[in-house]
N, CA, C and O atoms as CSV, one atom per row, in Angstrom:
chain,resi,resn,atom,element,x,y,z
A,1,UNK,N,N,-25.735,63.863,85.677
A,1,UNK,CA,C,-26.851,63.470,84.855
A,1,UNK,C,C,-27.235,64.658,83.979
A,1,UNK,O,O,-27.487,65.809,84.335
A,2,UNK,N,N,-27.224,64.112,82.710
A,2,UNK,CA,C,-27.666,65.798,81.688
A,2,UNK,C,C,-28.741,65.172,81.277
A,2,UNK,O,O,-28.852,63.964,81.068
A,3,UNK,N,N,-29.883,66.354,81.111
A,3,UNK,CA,C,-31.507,66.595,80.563
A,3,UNK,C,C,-31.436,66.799,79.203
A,3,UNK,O,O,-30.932,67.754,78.613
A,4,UNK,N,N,-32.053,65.696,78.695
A,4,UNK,CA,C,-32.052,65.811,77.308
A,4,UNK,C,C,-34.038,66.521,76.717
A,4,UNK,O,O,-35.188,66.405,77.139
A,5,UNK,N,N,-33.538,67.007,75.904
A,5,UNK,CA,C,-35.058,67.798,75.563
A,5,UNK,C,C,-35.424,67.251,74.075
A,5,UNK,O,O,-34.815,67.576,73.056
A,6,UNK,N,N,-36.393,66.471,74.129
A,6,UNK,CA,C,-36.686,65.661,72.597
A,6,UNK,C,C,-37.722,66.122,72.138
A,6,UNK,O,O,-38.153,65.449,71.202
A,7,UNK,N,N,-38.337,67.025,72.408
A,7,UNK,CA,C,-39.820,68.092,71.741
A,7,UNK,C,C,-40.588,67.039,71.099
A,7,UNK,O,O,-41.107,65.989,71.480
A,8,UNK,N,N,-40.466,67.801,69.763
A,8,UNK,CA,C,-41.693,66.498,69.598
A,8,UNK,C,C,-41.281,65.211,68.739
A,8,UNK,O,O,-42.057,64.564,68.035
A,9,UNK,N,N,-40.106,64.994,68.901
A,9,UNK,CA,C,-39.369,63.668,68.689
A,9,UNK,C,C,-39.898,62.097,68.773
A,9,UNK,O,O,-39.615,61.176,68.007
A,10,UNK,N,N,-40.651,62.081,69.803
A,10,UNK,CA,C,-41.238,60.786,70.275
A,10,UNK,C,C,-42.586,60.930,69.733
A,10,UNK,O,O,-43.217,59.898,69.501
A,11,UNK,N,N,-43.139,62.121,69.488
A,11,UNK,CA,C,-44.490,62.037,68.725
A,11,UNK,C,C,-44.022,61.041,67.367
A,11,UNK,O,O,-44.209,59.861,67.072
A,12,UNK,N,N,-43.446,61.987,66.844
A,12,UNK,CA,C,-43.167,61.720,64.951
A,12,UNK,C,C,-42.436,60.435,65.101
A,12,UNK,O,O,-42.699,59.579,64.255
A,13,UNK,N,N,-41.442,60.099,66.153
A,13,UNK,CA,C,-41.163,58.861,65.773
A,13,UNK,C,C,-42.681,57.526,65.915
A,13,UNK,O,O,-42.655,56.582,65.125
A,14,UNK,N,N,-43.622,57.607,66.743
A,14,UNK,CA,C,-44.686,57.168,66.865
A,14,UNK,C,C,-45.702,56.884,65.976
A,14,UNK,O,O,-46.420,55.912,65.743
A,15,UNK,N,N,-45.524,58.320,65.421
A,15,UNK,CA,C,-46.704,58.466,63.695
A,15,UNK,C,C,-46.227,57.217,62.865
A,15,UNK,O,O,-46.745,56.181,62.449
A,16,UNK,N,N,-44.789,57.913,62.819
A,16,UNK,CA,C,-43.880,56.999,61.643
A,16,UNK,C,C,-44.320,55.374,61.610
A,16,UNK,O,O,-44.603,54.648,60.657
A,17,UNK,N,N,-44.251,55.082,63.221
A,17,UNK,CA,C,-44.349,53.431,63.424
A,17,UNK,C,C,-45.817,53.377,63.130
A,17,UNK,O,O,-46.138,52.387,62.471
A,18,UNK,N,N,-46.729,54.144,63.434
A,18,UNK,CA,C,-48.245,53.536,63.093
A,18,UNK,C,C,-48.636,53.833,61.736
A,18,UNK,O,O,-49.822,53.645,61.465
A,19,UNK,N,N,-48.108,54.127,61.114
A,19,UNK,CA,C,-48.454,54.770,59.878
A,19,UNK,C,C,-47.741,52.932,59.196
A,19,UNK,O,O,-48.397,52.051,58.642
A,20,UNK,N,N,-46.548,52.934,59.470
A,20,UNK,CA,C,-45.800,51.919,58.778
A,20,UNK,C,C,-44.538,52.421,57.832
A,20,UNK,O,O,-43.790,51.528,57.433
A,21,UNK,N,N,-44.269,53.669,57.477
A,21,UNK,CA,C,-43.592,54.093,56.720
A,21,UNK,C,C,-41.759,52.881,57.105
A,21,UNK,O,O,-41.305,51.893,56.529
A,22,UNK,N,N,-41.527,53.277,57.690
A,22,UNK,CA,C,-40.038,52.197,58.187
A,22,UNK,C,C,-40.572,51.076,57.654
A,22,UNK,O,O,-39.817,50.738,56.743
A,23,UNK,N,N,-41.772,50.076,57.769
A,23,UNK,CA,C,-41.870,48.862,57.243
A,23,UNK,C,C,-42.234,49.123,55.457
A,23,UNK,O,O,-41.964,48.207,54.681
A,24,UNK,N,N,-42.663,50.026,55.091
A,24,UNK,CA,C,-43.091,50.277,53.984
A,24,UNK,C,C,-41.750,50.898,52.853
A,24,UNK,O,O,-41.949,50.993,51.642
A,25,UNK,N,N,-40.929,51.130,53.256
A,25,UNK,CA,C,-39.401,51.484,52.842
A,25,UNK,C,C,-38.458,49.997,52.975
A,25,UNK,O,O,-37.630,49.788,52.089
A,26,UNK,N,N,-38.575,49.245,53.816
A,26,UNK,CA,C,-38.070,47.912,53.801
A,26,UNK,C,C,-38.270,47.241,53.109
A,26,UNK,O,O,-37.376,46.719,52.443
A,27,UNK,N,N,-39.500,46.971,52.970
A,27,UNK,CA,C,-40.563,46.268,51.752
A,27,UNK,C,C,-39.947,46.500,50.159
A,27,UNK,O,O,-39.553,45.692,49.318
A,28,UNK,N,N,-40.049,47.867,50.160
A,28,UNK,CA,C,-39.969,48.492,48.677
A,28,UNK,C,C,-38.661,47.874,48.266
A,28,UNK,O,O,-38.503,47.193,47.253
A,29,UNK,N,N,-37.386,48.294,49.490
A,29,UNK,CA,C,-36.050,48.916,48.780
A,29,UNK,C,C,-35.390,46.776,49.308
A,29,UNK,O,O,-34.283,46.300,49.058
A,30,UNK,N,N,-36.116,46.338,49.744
A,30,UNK,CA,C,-35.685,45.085,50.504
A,30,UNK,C,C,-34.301,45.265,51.649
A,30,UNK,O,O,-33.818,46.379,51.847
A,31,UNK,N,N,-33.902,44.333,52.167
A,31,UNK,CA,C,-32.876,44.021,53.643
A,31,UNK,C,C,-31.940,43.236,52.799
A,31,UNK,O,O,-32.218,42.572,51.800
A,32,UNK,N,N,-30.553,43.457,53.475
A,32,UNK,CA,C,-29.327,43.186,53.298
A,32,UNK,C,C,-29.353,42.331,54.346
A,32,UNK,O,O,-30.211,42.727,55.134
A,33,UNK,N,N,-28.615,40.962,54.883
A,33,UNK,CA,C,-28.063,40.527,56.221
A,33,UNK,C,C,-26.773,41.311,56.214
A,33,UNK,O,O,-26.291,41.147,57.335
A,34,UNK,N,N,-26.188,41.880,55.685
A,34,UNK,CA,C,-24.655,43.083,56.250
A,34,UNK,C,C,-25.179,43.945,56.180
A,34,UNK,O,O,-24.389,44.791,55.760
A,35,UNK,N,N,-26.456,44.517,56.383
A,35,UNK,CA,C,-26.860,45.967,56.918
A,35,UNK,C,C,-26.846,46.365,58.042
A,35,UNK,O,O,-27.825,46.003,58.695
A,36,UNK,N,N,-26.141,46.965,58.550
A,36,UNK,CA,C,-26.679,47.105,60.225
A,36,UNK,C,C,-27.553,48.059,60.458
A,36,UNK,O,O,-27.952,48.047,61.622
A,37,UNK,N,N,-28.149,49.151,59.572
A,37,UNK,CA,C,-29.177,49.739,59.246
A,37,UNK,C,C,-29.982,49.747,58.653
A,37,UNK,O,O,-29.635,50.215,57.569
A,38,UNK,N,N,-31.253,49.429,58.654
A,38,UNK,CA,C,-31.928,49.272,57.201
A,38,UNK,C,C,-32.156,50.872,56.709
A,38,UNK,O,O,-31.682,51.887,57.219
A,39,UNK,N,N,-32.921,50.761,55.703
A,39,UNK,CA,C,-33.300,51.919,55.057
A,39,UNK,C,C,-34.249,52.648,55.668
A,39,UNK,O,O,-34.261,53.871,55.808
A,40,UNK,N,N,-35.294,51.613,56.139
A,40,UNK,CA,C,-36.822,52.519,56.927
A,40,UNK,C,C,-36.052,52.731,57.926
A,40,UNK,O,O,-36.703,53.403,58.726
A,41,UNK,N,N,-35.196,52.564,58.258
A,41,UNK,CA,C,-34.603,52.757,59.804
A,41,UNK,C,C,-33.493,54.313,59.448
A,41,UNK,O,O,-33.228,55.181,60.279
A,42,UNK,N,N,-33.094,54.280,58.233
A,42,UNK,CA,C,-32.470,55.261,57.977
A,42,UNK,C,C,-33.343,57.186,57.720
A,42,UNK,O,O,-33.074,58.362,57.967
A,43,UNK,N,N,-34.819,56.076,56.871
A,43,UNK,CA,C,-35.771,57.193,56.519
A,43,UNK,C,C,-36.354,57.956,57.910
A,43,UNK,O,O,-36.478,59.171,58.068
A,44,UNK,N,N,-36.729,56.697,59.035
A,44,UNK,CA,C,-36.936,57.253,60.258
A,44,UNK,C,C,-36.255,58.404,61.302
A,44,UNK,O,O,-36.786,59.123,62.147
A,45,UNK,N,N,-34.793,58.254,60.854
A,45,UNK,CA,C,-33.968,58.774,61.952
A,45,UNK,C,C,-34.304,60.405,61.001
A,45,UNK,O,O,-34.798,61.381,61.567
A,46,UNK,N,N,-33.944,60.398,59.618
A,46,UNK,CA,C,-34.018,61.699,58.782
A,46,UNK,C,C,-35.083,62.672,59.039
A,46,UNK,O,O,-34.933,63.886,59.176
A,47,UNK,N,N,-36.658,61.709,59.113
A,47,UNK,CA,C,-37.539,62.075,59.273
A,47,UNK,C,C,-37.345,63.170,60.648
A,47,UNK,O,O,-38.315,63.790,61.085
């Protein structure tokens, strides 16, 4: 079993979701059905 150390990873991913930014990048740039990523989902991981 390996220990993974995510600092403050789970904060900012948290902000991100209450804030809305991932839904607010979807919105803008719109969804593909052959995306298997969206964009807010792309802006999130960068973030």
């Amino acid at each position: 079993m390996a220990k993974v150390l995510l600092d403050h990873l789970g904060i900012v991913a948290g902000i991100i979701d209450e804030i809305g930014i991932e839904r607010l990048v979807n919105e803008l740039l719109g969804e593909q059905k052959t995306e298997k990523v969206t964009a807010g989902q792309a802006v999130k991981a960068m973030i």
